[in-house]
N, C-alpha and C positions, 0 to 999 in steps of 0.2 A: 281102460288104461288111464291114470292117474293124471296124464300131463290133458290129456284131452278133456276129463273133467273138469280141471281147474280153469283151461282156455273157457268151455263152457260158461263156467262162472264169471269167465272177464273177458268180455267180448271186443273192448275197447285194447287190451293186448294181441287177440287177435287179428283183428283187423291192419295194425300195425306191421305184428310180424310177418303178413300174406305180404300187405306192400313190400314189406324191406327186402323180405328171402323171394319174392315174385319178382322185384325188379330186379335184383342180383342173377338168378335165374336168366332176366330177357336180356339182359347183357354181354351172357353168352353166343359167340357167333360161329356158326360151324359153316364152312363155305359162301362167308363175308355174310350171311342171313341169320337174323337174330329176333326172337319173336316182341319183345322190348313188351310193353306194357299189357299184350296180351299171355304171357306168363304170367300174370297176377290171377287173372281170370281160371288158368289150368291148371294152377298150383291150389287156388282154394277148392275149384272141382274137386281136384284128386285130396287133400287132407282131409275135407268136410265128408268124404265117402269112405275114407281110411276109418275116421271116428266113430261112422255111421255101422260101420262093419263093428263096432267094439261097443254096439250100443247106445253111443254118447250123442248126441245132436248138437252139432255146431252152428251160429249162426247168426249171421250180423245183424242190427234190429233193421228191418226193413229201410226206417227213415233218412238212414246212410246213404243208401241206394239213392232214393231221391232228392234228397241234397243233393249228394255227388253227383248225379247224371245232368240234373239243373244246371250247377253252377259250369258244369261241362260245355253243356250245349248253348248256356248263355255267350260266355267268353267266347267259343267258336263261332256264333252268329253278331255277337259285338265286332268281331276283328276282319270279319269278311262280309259286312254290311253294304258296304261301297260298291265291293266284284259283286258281290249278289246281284243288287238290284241293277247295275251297269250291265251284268248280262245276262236280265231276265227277259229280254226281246228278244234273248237269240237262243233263248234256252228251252223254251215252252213248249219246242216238240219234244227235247229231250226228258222233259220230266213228264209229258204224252207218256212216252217212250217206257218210263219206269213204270209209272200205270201201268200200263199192258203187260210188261213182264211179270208185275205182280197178279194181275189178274189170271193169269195162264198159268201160274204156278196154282193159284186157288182151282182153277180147273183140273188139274194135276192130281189134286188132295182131292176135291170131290169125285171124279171119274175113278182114279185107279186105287183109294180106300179102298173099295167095297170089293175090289178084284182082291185085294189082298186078305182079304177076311175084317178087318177093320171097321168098328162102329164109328157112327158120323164124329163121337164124340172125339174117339183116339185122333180119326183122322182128321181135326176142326184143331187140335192141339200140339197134332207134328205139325200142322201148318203154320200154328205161332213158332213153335221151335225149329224148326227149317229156317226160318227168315228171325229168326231170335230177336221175336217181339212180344216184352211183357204185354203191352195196354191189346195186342191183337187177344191174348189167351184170354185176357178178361174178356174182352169182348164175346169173345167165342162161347163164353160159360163157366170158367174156371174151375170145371168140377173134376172130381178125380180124374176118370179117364183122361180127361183132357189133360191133366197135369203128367200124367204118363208119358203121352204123347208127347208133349212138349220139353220136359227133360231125356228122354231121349233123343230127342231131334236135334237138340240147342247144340250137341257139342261138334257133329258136323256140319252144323248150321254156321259155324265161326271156322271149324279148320278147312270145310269148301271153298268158302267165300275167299279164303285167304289163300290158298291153290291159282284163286284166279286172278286176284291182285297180281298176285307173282307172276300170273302170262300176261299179265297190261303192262307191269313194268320189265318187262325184258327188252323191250326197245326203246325203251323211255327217252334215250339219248340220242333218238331221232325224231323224237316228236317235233311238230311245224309249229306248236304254241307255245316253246320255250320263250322262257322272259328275254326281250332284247337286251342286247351289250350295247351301252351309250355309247357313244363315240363324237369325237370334235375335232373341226376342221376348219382351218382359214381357207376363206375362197376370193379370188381376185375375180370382180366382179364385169364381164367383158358384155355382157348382153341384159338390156331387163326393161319392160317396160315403163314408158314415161313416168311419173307421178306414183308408182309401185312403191307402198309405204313398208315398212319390217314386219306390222302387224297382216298386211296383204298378202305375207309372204309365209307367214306360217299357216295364215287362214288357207292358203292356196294348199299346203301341204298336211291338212285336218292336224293343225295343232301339233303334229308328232316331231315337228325338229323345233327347236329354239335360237332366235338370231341375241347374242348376248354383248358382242361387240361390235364397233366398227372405228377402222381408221378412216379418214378422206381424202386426206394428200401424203404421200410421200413419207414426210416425216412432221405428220401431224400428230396432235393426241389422240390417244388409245381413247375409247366416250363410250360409255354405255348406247347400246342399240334400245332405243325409244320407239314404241309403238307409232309414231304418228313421224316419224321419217320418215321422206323418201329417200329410196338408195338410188347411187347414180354410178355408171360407169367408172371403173378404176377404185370405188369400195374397195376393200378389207374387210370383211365381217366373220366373225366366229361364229359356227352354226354347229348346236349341239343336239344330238336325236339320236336314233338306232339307226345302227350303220350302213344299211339300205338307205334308208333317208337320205342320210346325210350326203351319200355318195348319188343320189338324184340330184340333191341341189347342187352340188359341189357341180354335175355334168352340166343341171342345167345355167345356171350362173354362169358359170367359165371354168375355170382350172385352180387348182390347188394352189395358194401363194408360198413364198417361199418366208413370209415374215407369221412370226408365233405370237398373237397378240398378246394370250397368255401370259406368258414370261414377259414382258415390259408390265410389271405391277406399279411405274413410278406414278400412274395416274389412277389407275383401275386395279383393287386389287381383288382378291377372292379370299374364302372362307368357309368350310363346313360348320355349323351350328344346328346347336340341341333344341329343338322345339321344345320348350318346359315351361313358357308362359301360358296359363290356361284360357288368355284374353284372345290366344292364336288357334288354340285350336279349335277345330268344328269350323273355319271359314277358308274360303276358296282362296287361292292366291289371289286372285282376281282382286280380290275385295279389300287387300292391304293396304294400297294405296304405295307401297316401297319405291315406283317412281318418281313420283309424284313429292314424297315424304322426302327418300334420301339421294334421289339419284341412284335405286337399287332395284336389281331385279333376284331371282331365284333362276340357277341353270339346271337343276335338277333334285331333284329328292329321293334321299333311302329311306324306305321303309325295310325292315326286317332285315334280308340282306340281297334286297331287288333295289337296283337305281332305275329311277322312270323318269319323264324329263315333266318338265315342271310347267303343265299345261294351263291353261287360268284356271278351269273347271275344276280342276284336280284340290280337294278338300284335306287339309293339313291334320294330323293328329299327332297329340303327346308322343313325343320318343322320336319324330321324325328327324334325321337329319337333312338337312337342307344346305345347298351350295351356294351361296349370295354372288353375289359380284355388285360391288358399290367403289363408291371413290375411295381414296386410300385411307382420308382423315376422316370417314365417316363408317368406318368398318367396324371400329368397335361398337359405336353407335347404335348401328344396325343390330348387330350379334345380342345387342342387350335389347333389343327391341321382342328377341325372339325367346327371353331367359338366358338359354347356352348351359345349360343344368343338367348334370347327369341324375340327380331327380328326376327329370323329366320321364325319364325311361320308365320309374319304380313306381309314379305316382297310379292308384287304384281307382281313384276318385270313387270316395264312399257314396256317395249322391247316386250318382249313376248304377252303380253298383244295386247298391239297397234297393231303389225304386223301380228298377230293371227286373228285378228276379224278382220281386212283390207282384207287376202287373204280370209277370212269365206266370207264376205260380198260380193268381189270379182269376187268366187266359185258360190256364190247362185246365182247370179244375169249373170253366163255366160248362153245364151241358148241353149237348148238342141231339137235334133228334137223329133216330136211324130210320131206313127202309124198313116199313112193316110195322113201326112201333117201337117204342122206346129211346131212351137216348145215351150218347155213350160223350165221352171227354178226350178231351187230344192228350192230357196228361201233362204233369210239370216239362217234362222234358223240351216235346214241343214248343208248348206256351213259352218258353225259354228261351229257346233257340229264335221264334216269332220274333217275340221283343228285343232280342239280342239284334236280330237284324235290321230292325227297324232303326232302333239307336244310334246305329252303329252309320247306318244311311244318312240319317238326320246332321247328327255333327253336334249341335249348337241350339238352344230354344234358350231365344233371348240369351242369360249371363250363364246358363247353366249346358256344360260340356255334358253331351250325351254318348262322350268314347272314352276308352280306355286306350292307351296307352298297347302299343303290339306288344310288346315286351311285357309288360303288367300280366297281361292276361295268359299267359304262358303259366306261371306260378300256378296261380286258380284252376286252371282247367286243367293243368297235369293230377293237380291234387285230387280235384271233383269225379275227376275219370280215376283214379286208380280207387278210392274211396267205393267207387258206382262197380267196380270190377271184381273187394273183393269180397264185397258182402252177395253180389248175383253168382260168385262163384261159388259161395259158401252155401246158399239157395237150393242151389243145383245139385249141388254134391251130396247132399242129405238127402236130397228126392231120389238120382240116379242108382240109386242100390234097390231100391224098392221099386225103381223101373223097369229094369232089366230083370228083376225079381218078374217080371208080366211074360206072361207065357207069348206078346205077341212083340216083345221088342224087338224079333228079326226084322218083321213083317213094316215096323216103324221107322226104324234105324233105314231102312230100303225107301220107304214113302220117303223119308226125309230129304234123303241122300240126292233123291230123282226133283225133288218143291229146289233145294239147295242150287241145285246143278242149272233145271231148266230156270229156272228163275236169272241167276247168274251168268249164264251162258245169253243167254234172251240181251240181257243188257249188255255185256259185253261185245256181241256183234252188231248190234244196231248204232249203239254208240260210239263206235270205232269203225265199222264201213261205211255205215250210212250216215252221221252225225261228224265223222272224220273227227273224233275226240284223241287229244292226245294220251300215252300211256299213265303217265303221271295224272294226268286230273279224273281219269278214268278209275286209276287207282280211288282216290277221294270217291269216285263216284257209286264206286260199288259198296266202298265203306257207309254210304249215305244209304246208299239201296236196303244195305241189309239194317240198318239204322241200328250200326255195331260201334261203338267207340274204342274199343280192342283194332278192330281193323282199321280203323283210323288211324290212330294210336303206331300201328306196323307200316301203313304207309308214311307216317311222317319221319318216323325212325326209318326208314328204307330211302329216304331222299330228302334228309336234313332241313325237316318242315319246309319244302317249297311251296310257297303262297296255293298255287293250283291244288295240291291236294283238300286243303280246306274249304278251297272255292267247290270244285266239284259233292266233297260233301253236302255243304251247307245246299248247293244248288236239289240233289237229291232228295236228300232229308223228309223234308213239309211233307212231298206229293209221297215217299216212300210210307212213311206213318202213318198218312188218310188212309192211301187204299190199302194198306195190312189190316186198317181197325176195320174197313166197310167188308171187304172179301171178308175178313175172319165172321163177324158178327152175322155174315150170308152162311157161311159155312156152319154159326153154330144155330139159327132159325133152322138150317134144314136136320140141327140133330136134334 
């Protein structure tokens, strides 16, 4: 066919049109469910095997792929650098946990292979395409059969996995790890012990509620609440946190007052401001000095479209909005202290950027030994995601910001992911004719189905009974498990990028890609 020939010849059209007519495709939604970016990926499967049928081999230069997946997985481990390592204490059975599911599915593939009529090799290469993982195939021996195997596995390998996102988010909207709703409240202050400063008083409540005002008498001034005050019987204080908080202190204090500190702005007023100075970001509130400075504190901050209350520890980056509360004549002041820039949002910061996916690429590409001999590489992907998180943790070395911006990186990583989706789709679809063309594709398609299922199911119950994970970041979690950006990709479209879905990836991710490369590379020593 004449049109597929010339795509042929310009690949760089191609690639394009998969995007444009793939996303137009995921944005269709039939009973509110819409596959969003993994339509990129089914739509090049299915053109690239149309073509293949007519002769023609379609097919994006490989290096797309790894750009695209890199710059993916950087930006995702840039922007969730912080939740990462904040809850990698509490996480480390749970990535135990993917271990093992992975290893049980390798079990899977080596036991019931051979029941199936299947050589180690088919069966070492639905095991990459089961859990649709390039660097695992390599590992395993890239050799034909195994590429058999593995395109036919890959394409249940992403509609399975995503079968069971879909049973993690069906109660999503009872999950117990929803982000809290801030809430503020004046408390008339009837009970507290002696000498009990403001800062005694959030310490007493781990930081989670914020004391922002105080009146002292009657019809005194509204004053900034100062860490090294003590409060005394008959206070007034505004006390900002999540509503449970809030409503401990409010019990334990006293009772709700009837005066709105709030609203009297003739002394104390407020403001939300754009974090856009790069001197601000990468440092803890803590370290501002805004007391100290302008008679200012911070009552809260949005990231993305989370408000969290504005803890000291808590580490500032480009794009944040932040709620100040300073004196009235020093607000503007302040507000420029922090830029106030809707730049701030857009800025990429090349530096980071560059030198970030330089050590990623780096990282992936050092080798590393296996069991038994040999050695094998984590792959840019990884290596990406690695340094993305580490950055992203960091903040600040010396003058030079090691974050992007949450917003920023939204751009890159949609682009790097559709880019990586639909050159692996075009891959695939060129192979899959010639796979099914194998007299044993039932016999694969079935291996798969079962590495797919048990692998996914494994995680999904452990994770959710015994780990009590909520829907939503479980969703992310499986998307990490199968280390799929496509599923990822449907979880964020399924729940309008809630922070948790990316935490759960990124949290997955590392231990998902080790033990696929180690299991595979066992699987293909035994072929």
């Amino acid at each position: 066919m004449p049109v597929f020939m010339w795509l042929a010849e310009h690949p760089e059209v191609l690639l394009f049109t998969l995007v444009g007519a793939g996303m137009a495709i995921g944005h269709v939604s039939v009973r509110k469910i819409s596959l969003g970016a993994a339509a990129v990926l089914f739509l090049a499967i299915a053109v690239s095997a149309w073509a293949s049928a007519w002769g023609v081999t379609l097919e994006i230069p490989v290096e797309v792929s790894h750009l695209g997946l890199a710059l993916f997985t950087f930006c995702v481990g840039i922007s969730s650098g912080a939740s990462f390592f904040n809850n990698l204490r509490t996480s480390s059975v749970a990535m135990l946990g993917v271990a093992a599911a992975i290893a049980l599915g390798g079990g899977v593939d080596f036991f019931v292979g051979p029941l199936l009529g299947l050589t180690a090799e088919e069966a070492a290469g639905t095991f990459a395409g089961a859990l649709t993982n390039t660097p695992s195939l390599a590992a395993a021996g890239n050799t034909p059969a195994a590429t058999v195997g593995y395109s036919v596995a890959y394409l249940f390998g992403v509609v399975g996995m995503l079968g069971l996102q879909q049973l993690a988010l069906r109660n999503a909207a009872q999950d117990a790890d929803q982000p809290a709703v801030l809430a503020q409240a004046d408390v008339r202050i009837d009970r507290i012990a002696p000498g009990t400063t403001v800062r005694d008083l959030e310490l007493a409540h781990d930081d989670a509620i914020e004391l922002t005002r105080v009146r002292r008498t009657e019809d005194g001034p509204i004053e900034l609440a100062r860490d090294t005050w003590p409060l005394e019987v008959n206070d007034v204080v505004t006390v900002v946190g999540a509503e449970d908080a809030v409503a401990v202190v409010v019990k334990e204090l006293g009772h709700p007052s009837s005066h709105h500190l709030a609203q009297d702005r003739r002394s104390l007023d407020f403001r939300r401001v754009t974090v856009s100075d790069p001197k601000i970001s990468g440092r803890k509130i803590r370290d501002l000095g805004l007391e100290d400075a302008y008679g200012a504190a911070i009552s809260r901050v949005r990231r993305a479209d989370v408000d969290m209350v504005a803890r000291p520890d808590l580490v500032l980056q480009m794009g944040d909005r932040v709620r100040i509360v300073a004196p009235r004549t020093r607000i503007a002041e302040v507000s420029t202290f922090f830029g106030d820039s809707s730049r701030g949002l857009t800025i990429i910061n090349p530096i980071a950027l560059g030198l970030g996916m330089a050590l990623g690429f780096g990282l992936g590409s050092t080798p590393l030994p296996l069991p038994g001999g040999g050695t094998f590489s984590l792959g840019a992907a990884l290596g990406c995601l690695l340094v993305g998180l580490v950055l992203g943790r960091i903040g600040r070395v010396g003058p030079f910001v090691t974050t992007l911006p949450f917003t920023a990186t939204a751009v890159p990583s949609e682009l790097g992911l559709l880019l990586f989706l639909a050159q692996a789709g075009s891959r695939a679809g060129g192979q899959i004719l010639n796979a099914f063309g194998s007299g044993q594709w039932v016999a694969i398609l079935a291996l798969g189905a079962l590495i797919t299922l048990v692998t996914g199911l494994s995680v999904w119950l452990f994770q959710s009974r015994v780990m009590g994970m909520g829907g939503t970041t479980l969703a992310g979690f499986l998307a990490g498990t199968q280390t799929q950006p496509a599923l990822l990709a449907y979880a964020n479209g399924r729940t309008h990028y809630d922070f948790r879905v990316s935490t759960g990836y990124t949290t997955a991710y590392p231990m998902a890609m080790i033990a696929k490369i180690l299991v595979a590379s066992l699987l293909g020593l035994a072929a």
